[in-house]
C-alpha positions as CSV (number, residue, x, y, z in Angstrom):
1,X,0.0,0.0,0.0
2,X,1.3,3.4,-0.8
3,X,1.7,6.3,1.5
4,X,-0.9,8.6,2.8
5,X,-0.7,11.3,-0.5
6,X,-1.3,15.3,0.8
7,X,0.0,18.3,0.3
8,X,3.5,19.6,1.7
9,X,1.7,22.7,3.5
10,X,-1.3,20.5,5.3
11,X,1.6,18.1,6.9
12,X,3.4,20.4,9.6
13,X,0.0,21.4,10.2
14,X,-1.2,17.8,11.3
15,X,1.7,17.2,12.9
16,X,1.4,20.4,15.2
17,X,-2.3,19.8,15.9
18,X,-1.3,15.6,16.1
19,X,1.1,16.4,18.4
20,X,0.3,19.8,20.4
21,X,-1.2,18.0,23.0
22,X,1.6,16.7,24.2
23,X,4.2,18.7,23.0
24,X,4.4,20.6,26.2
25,X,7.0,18.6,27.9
26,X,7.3,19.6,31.6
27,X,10.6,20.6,32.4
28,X,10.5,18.8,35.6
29,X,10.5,15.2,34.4
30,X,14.0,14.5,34.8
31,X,14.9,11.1,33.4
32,X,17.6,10.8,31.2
33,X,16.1,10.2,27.4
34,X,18.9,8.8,25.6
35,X,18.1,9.0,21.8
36,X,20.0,7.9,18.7
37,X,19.1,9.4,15.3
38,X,20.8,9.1,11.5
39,X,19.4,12.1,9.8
40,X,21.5,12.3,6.7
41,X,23.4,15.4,6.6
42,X,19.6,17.2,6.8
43,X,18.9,15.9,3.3
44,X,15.6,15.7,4.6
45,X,12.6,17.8,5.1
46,X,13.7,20.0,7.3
47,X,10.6,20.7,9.0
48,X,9.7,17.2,9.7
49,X,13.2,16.7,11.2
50,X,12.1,19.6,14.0
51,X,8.6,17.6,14.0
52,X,10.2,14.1,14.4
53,X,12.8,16.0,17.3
54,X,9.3,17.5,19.1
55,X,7.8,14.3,19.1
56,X,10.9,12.4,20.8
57,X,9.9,14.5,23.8
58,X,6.5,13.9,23.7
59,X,6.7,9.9,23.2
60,X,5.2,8.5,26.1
61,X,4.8,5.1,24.8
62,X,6.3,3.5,27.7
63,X,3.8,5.9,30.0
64,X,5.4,8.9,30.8
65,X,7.1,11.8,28.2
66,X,10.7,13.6,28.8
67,X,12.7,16.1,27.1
68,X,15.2,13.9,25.8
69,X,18.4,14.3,27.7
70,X,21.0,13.3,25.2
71,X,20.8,12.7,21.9
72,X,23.5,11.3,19.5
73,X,22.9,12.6,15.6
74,X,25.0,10.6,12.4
75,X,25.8,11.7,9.5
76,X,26.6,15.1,10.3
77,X,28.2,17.1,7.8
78,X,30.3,20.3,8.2
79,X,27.5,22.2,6.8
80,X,24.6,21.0,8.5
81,X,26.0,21.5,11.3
82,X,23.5,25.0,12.1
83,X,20.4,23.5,10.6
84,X,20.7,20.8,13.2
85,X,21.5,22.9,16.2
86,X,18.8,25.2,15.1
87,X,16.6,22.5,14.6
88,X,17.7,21.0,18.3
89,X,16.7,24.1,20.4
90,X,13.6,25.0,17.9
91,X,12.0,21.4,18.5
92,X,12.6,21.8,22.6
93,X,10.0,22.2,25.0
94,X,9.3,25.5,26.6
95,X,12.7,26.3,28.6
96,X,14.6,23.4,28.1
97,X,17.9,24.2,26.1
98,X,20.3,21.7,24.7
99,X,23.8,22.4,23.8
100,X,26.1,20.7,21.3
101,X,28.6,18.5,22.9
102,X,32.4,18.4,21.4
103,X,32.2,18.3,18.0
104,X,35.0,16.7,15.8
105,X,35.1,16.2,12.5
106,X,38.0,14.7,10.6
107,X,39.6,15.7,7.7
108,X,38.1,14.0,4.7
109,X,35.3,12.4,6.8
110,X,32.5,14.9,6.0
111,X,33.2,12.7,2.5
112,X,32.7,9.4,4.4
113,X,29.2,9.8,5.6
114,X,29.9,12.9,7.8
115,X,30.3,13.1,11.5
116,X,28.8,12.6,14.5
117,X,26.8,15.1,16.8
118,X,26.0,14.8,20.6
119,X,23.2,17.6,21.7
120,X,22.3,17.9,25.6
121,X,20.1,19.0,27.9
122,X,21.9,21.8,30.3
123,X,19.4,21.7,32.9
124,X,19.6,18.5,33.5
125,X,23.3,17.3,32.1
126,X,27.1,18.9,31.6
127,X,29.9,17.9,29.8
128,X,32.9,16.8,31.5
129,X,35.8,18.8,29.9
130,X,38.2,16.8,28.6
131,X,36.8,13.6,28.4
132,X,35.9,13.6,24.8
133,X,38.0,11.7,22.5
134,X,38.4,10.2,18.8
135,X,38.6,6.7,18.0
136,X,39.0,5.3,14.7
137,X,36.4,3.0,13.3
138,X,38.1,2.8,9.9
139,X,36.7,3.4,6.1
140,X,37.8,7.1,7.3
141,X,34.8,7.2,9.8
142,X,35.6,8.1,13.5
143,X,33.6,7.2,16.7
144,X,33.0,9.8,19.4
145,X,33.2,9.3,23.3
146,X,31.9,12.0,25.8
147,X,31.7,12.0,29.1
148,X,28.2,13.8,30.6
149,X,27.6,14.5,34.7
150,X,23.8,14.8,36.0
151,X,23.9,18.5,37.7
152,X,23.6,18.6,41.2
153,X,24.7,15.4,41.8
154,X,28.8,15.1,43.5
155,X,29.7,11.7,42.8
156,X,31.0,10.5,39.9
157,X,28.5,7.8,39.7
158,X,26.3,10.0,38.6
159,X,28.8,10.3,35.5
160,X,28.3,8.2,32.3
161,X,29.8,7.9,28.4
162,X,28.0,8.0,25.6
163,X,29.8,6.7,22.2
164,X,28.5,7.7,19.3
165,X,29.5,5.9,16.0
166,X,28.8,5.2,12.4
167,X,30.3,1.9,11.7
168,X,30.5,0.9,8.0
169,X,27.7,0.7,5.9
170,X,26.9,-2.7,3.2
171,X,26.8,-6.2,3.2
172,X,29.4,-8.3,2.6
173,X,32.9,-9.9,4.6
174,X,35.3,-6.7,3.6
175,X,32.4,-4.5,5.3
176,X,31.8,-6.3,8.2
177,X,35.7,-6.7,9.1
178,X,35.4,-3.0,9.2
179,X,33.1,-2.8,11.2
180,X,34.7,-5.5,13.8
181,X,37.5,-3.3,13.7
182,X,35.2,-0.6,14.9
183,X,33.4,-2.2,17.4
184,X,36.7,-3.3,18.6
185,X,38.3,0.0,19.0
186,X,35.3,1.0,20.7
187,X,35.4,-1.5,23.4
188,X,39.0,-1.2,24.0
189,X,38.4,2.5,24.6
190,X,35.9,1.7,27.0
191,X,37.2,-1.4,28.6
192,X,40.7,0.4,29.6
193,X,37.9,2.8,31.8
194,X,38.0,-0.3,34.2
195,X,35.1,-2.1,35.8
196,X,31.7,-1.1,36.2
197,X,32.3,1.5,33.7
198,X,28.8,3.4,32.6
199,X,28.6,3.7,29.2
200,X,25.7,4.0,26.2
201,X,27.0,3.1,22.8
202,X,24.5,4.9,20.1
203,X,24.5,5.0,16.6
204,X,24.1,3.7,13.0
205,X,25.8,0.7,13.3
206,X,25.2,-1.3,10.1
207,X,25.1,-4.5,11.6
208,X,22.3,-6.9,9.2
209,X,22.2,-10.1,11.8
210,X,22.7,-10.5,15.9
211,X,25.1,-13.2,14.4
212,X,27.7,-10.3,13.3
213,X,31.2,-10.5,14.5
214,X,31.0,-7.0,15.4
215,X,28.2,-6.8,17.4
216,X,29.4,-9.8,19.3
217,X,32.6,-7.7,19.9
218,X,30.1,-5.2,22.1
219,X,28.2,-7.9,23.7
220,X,31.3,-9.6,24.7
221,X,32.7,-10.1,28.8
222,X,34.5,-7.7,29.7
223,X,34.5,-4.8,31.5
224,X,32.9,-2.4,29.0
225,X,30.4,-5.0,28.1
226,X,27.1,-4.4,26.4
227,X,23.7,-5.7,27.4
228,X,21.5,-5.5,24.7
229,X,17.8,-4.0,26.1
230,X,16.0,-6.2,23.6
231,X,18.1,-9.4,24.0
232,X,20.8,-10.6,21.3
233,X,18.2,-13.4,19.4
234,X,17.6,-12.6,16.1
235,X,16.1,-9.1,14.8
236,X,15.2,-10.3,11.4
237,X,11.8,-11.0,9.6
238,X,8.4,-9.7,10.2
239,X,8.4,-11.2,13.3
240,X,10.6,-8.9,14.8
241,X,9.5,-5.7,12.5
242,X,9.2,-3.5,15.9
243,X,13.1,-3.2,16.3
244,X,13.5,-2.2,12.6
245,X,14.9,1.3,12.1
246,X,15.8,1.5,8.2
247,X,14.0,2.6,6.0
248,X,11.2,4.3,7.0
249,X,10.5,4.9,3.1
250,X,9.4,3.0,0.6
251,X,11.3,5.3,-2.4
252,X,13.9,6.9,-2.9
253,X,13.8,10.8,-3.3
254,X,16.2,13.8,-2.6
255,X,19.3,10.9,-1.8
256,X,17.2,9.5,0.8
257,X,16.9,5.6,0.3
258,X,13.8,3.7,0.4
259,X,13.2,-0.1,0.8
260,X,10.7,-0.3,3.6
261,X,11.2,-1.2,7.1
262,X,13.8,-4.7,7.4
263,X,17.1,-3.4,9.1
264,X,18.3,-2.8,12.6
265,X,20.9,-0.9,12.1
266,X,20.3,2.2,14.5
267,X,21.3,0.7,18.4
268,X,21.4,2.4,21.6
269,X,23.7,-0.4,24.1
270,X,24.2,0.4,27.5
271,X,26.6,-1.2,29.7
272,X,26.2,-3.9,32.3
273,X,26.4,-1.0,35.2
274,X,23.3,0.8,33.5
275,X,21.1,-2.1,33.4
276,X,21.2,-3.3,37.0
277,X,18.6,-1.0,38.1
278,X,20.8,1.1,40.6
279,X,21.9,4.6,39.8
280,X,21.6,6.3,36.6
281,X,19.8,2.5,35.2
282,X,17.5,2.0,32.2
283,X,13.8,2.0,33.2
284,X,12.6,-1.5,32.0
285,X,10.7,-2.1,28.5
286,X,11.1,1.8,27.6
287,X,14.1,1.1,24.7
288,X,11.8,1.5,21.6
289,X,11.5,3.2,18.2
290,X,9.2,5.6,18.0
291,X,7.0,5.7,15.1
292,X,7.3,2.1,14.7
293,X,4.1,0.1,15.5
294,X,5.7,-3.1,14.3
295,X,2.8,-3.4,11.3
296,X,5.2,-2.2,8.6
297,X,7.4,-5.0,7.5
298,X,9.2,-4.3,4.5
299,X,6.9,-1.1,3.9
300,X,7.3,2.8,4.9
301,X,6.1,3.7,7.7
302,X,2.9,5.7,6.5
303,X,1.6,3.1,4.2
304,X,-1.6,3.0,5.6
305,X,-2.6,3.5,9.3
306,X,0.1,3.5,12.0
307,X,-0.9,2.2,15.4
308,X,2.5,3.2,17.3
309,X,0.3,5.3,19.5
310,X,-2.7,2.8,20.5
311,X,-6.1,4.3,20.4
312,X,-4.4,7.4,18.9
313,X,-4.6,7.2,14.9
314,X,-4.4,10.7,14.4
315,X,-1.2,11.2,16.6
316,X,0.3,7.8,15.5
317,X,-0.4,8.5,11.5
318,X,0.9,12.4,11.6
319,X,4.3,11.0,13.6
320,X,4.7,8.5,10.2
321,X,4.2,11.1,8.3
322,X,7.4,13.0,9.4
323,X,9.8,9.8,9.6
324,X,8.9,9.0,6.4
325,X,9.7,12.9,5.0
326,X,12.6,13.5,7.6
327,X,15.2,10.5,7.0
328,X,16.0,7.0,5.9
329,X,16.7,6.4,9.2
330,X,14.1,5.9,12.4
331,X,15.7,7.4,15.5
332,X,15.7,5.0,19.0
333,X,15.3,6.3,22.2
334,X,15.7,4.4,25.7
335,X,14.9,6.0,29.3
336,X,17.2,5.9,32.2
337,X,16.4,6.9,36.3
338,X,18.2,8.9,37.5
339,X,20.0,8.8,41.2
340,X,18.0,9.1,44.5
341,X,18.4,12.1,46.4
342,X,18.4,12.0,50.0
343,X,17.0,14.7,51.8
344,X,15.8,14.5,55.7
345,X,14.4,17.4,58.4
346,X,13.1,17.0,61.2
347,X,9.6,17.3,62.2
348,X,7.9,17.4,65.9
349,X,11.1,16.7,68.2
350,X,10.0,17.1,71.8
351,X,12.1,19.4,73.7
352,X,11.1,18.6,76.9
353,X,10.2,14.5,78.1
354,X,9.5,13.2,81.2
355,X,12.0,10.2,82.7
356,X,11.0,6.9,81.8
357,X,8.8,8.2,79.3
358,X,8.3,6.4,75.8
359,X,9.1,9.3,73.2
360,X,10.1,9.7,69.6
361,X,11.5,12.6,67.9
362,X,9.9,12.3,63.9
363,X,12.4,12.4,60.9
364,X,11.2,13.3,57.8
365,X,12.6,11.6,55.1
366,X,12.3,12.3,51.3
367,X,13.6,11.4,47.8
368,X,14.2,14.6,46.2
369,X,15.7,13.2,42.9
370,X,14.7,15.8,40.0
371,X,12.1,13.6,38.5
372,X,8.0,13.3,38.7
373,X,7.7,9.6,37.8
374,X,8.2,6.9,40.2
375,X,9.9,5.3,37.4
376,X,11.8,7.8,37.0
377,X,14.0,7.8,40.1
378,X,16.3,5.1,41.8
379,X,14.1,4.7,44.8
380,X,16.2,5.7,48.2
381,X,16.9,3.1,50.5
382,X,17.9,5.0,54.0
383,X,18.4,4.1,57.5
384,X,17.9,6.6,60.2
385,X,20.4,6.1,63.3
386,X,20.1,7.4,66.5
387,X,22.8,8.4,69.3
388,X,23.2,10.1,72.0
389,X,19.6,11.3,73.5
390,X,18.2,9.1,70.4
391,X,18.5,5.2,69.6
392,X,18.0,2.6,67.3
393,X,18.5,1.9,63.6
394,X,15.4,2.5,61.6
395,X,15.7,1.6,57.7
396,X,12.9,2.0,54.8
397,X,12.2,3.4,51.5
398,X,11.8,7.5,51.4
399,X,9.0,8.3,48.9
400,X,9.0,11.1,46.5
401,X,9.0,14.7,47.2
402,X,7.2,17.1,47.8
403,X,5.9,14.4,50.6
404,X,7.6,12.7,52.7
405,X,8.1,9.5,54.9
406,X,8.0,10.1,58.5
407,X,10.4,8.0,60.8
408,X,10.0,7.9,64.5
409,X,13.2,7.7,66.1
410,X,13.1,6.8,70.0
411,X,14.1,9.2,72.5
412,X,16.2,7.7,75.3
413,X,14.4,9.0,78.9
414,X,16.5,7.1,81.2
415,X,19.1,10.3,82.4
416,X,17.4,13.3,84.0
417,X,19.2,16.4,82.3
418,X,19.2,18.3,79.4
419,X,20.8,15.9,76.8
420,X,21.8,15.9,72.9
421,X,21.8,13.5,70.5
422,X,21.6,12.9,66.6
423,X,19.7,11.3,64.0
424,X,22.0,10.4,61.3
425,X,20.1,9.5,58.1
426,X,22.6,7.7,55.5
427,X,22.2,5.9,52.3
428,X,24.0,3.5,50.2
429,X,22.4,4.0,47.0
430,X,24.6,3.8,43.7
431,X,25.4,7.9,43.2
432,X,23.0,9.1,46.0
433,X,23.0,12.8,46.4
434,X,23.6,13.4,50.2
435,X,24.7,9.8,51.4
436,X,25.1,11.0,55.0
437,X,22.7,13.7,56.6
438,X,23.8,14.7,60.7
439,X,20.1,15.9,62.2
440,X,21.3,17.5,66.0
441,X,18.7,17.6,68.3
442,X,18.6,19.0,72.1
443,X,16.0,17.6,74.6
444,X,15.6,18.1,77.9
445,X,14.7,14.9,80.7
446,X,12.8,15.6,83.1
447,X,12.2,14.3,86.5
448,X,7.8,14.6,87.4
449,X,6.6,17.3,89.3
450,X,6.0,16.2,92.9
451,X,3.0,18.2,94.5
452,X,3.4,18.4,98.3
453,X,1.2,20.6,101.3
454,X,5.2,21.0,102.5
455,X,8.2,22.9,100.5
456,X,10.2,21.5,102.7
457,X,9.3,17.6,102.3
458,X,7.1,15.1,100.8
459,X,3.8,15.7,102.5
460,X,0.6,14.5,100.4
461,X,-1.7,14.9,103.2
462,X,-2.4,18.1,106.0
463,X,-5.1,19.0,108.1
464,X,-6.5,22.0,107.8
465,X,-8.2,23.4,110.5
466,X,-11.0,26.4,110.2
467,X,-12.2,28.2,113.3
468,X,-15.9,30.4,112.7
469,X,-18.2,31.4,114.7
470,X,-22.0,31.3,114.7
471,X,-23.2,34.2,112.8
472,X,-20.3,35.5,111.2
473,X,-19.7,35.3,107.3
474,X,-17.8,32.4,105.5
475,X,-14.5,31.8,106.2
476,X,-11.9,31.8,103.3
477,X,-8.4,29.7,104.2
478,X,-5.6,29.1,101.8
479,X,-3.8,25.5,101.4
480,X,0.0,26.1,99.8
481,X,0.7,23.3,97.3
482,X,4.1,23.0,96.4
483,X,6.1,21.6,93.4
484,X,8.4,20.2,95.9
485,X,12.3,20.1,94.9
486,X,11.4,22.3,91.4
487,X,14.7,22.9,89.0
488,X,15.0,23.2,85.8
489,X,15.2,19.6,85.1
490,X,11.8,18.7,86.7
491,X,8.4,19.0,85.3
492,X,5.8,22.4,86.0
493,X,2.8,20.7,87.9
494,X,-0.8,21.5,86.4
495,X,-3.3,21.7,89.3
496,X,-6.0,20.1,87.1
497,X,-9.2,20.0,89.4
498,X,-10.0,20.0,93.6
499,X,-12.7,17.9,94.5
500,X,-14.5,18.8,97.8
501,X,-17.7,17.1,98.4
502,X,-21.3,19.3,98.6
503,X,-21.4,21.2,102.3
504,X,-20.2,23.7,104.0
505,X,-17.0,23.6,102.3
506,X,-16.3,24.7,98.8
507,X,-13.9,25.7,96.5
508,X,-12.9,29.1,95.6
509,X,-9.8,28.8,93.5
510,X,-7.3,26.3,93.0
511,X,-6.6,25.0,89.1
512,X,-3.3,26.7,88.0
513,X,-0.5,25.1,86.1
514,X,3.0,26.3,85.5
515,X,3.9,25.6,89.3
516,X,7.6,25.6,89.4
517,X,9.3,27.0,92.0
518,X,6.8,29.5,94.0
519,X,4.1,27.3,95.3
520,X,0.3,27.6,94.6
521,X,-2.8,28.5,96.9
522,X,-5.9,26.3,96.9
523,X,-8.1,28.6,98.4
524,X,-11.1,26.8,100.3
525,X,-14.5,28.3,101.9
526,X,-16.4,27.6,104.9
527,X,-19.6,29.2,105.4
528,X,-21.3,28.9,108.9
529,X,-24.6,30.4,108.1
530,X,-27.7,28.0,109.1
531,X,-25.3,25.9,110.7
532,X,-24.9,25.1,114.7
533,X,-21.8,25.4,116.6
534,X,-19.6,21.8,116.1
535,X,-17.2,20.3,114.1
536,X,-17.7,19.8,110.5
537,X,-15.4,18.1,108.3
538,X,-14.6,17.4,104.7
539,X,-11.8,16.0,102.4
540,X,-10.4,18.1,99.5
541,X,-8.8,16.4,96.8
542,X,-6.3,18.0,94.6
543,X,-5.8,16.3,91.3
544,X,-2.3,17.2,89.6
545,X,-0.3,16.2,86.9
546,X,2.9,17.1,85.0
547,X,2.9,19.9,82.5
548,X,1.8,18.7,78.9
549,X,4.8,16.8,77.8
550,X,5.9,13.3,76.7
551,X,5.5,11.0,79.7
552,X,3.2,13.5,81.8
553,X,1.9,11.7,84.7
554,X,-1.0,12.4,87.0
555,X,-0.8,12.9,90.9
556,X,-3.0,13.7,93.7
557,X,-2.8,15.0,97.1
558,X,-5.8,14.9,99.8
559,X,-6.2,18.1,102.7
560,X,-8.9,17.1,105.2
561,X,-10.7,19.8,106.2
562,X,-12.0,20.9,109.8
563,X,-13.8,23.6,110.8
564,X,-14.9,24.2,114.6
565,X,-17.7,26.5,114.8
566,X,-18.4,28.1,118.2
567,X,-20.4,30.6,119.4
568,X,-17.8,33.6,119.6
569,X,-17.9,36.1,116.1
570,X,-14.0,37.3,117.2
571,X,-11.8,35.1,115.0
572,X,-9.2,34.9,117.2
573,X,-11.4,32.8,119.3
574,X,-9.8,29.8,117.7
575,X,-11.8,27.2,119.9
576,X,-15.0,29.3,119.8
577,X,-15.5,29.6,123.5
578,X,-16.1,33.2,123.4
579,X,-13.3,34.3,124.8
580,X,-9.6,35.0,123.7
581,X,-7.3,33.0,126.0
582,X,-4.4,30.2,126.7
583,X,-6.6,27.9,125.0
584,X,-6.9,30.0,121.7
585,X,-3.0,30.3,121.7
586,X,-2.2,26.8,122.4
587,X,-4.2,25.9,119.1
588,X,-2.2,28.4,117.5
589,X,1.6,27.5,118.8
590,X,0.1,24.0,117.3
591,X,-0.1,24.9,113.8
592,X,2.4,27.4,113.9
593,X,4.5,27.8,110.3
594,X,1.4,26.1,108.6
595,X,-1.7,27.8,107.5
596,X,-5.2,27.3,108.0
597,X,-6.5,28.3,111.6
598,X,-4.7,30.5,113.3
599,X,-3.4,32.3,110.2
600,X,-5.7,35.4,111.5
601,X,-4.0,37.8,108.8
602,X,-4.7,35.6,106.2
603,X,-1.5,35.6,104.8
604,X,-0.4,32.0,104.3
605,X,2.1,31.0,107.0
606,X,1.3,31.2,110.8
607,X,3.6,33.2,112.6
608,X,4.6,36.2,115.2
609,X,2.2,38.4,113.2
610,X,-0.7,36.2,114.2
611,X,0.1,36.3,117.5
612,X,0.3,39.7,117.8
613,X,-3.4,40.2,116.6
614,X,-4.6,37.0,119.4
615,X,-3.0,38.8,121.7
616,X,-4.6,41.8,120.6
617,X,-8.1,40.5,121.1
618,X,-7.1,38.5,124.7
619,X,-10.0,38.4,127.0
């Protein structure tokens, strides 16, 4: 079936409108898009080469789109050379700009197929000066090696090569010695890197079978080893029409070649290190070539409907359109993740716990890697340690930012003091940004509040005598509660609630809290009215507790209280009597430097001062 026939104005506009929808790549995804592409010296329609470039960043096939990071161009001449940059930053998503890696072209080679062109993204990559060099792939063709460094990121794991390489081109044994020899030079460059060496090698590499001597030379052992995303079996036939990248044409026009889809010859090979799935690592099942539904054995690539998008005709036919007008070759494009990125804070940390108590100070930890796909990003692996004030050795997975994963590290309670401690969040990822992260934390242990009638000693229980006589008003008398022993490494007591049961005695005041080192009043009423002269009695109960902290604790003291009402309305008749005398002082010299009765001036303590005022009433 012969390509879709329309006019040369009405296909950049289906493209656009094809393609506008997801044209708008955000800036944010941050994978690294590694995409090989032989465009012929821009023979081609130069429009659909910026359409084809747009729509490498907009692939989403494998379920998520990225500006493409890196991508290696072949056949490069001399001349081109503008048109392709140009064509580079016209074809980029809004603020993402790409410069051109080291460019090197030999003399004579711009007659031997051209050169070939590394473009990058400089948000997301650099270029490690220095690291670029020539290797000869002979038939006067060259190979290029660069080195590229994720920004932001300080080890050199986060560091990998990308050769880029036109082997030589036809069938036959002559050819494919050549092209040995290439593949050989190649790994040699990369094996003398050493082990675990991180390497891509991209380009138009000729090769007709998986049986070739020279792509065995790149999947060989050794330490710049290639794995090959879509396995080493065989790549020919209809069968295995997905993996074809040559030709996406079915004639031949303007020195492009035709033939339909049957070659692989376009291969993006990464090394052993970036397919174990730590690091910078190839996100599984995303190495493809776009544009290529598989349905086009042995025919362009726009005869007919294209399904490479599924559901999406429209987008799927407009994207054939331009491969078909742009090359003979089909570009290939894998995805990588890029490094985690540890970053930790910490959250609610209790400054202040009480001894014994079981506390934990939160840690908040996060993967900040510049990516918004879960794919996208190595996932961190982290333990948090504790020392010092903090314990234990508490490991997980950190999720994506902007959230976070909350780790509760225990505090240790056991040493009264104000003590310090860290939680020390580390990671052994492959390349991790931050692998260690020190999170100092001060907290203070505190012994309980004690409450006490006594500042002096533990006293939980007083008797608090009242004296009233018939007819007079209610009597108010004031109970001192103490936060006995206070310092700044004890607890503030809350007095939370005084229970005194219904009668003649009632509360006036009494919940407080902040009790440190000046003592509290309870303040109590008696009130005499309608009652006869006697003895009446009642408990009050004064609930306390620690101030509002980790460990708080609740306490509770009891004050029985009497009250002897007597027929006398002078209150320094402390026995009511009626009459001012020995007896009235001996209850006094009884309950002297405590409160209650006998504390005639009402001020807390009784003392001198309340005799003086007895004895000013005597008789």
């Amino acid at each position: 079936m012969p390509p879709r026939a329309r006019p040369v104005l009405g296909r950049a506009a289906l493209s656009f409108a094809a393609l506008a929808a997801l044209s708008c790549v955000s800036s944010a995804s941050a994978q690294v898009r590694v995409a090989t592409y032989n465009i012929v010296k821009m023979i081609g329609d130069p429009v659909a080469v910026r359409n084809v470039l747009a729509a490498l960043h907009a692939d989403n096939k494998a379920g998520f789109a990225a500006p493409v990071g890196v991508i290696v161009f072949n056949e490069v001449g001399q001349s081109s050379l503008a048109t392709l940059q140009a064509a580079v930053n016209q074809s980029a998503p809004a603020g993402i700009t790409y410069a051109l890696a080291t460019f090197t072209i030999a003399s004579g080679e711009d007659g031997s197929g051209g050169a070939r062109a590394a473009f990058y993204r400089t948000d997301l990559l650099s270029e490690v000066p220095g690291a670029h060099v020539d290797i000869s792939t002979g038939a006067g063709r060259f190979a290029d090696r660069w080195l590229f460094q994720l920004n932001g990121y300080s080890s050199t794991a986060a560091r990998f090569y990308v050769y880029g390489a036109h082997l030589k081109a036809s069938t036959g044994s002559a050819n494919e010695a050549i092209r040995l020899t290439g593949a050989q030079a190649m790994r040699a460059n990369a094996d003398a890197l050493g082990a675990g060496v991180r390497a891509i090698y991209a380009g138009d590499m000729n090769f007709y079978t998986n049986t070739e001597s020279g792509y065995g030379a790149f999947v060989a052992a050794g330490n710049g080893a290639a794995i090959d995303p879509l396995g080493t079996a065989n790549w020919t036939g209809a069968a295995n029409a997905w993996k074809h990248t040559q030709s996406p044409r079915d004639i031949v026009a303007n020195g492009l070649v035709g033939g339909g889809m049957d070659d692989r010859f376009d291969l993006l090979l990464p090394t052993a290190q970036l397919m174990d799935g730590a690091g910078i690592a190839l996100i599984p099942n995303t190495y493809r070539v776009p544009g290529n539904d598989g349905n086009h054995y042995n025919l362009a690539v726009n005869a007919g409907n294209n399904t490479y998008f599924p559901g999406d005709l429209v987008r799927s036919n407009a994207l054939a359109d331009e491969l078909f007008a742009a090359a003979d070759h089909m570009p290939v494009i894998m995805d990588m993740q890029v490094p985690a990125w540890s970053t930790a804070t910490l959250g609610t940390v209790p400054a202040r716990v009480i001894q014994g108590a079981v506390a934990t100070a939160e840690v908040r930890v996060a993967n900040d890697a510049p990516g918004e796909h879960v794919l996208a990003v190595d996932p961190l692996d982290y333990t948090v340690t504790g020392s010092g004030v903090l314990s234990g050795a508490l490991s997980g997975t950190a999720v994506l930012t902007p959230s976070f994963t909350a780790v509760s590290v225990p505090v240790v309670t056991t040493t009264v003091g104000l003590r310090t401690g860290t939680a020390t969040v580390t990671s052994t990822n492959e390349a991790v940004q931050n692998p260690s992260i020190a999170l100092p934390v001060s907290i203070r242990v505190l012994r309980a509040s004690n409450p006490s009638f006594s500042s002096a000693s533990d006293s939980n229980t007083v008797t608090v005598p009242v004296a009233a006589n018939v007819g007079t008003t209610a009597v108010d008398t004031s109970i001192a509660v103490s936060n006995l022993g206070f310092t700044a490494d004890q607890a503030t007591m809350d007095i939370d609630e005084v229970q005194i049961p219904s009668g003649p005695f009632s509360l006036v005041s009494g919940a407080t809290s902040g009790v440190g080192a000046n003592a509290a009043s309870v303040v109590v009423r008696f009130n005499p009215t309608g009652l006869s002269p006697g003895t009446y009695q009642a408990t009050a109960t004064i609930r306390t507790s620690d101030e509002n902290v980790p460990g708080a604790v609740n306490s509770q003291i009891v004050a029985t209280l009497v009250a002897t009402l007597g027929g006398s309305a002078n209150p320094a008749d402390l026995n009511g009597d009626g009459v001012v005398n020995g007896a009235d002082l001996g209850i006094l010299l009884a309950a002297w430097g405590g409160s209650g009765t006998g504390d005639l001036n009402g001020d807390g303590t009784i003392n001198g001062a309340d005799i003086g005022i007895l004895l000013a009433n005597w008789g």
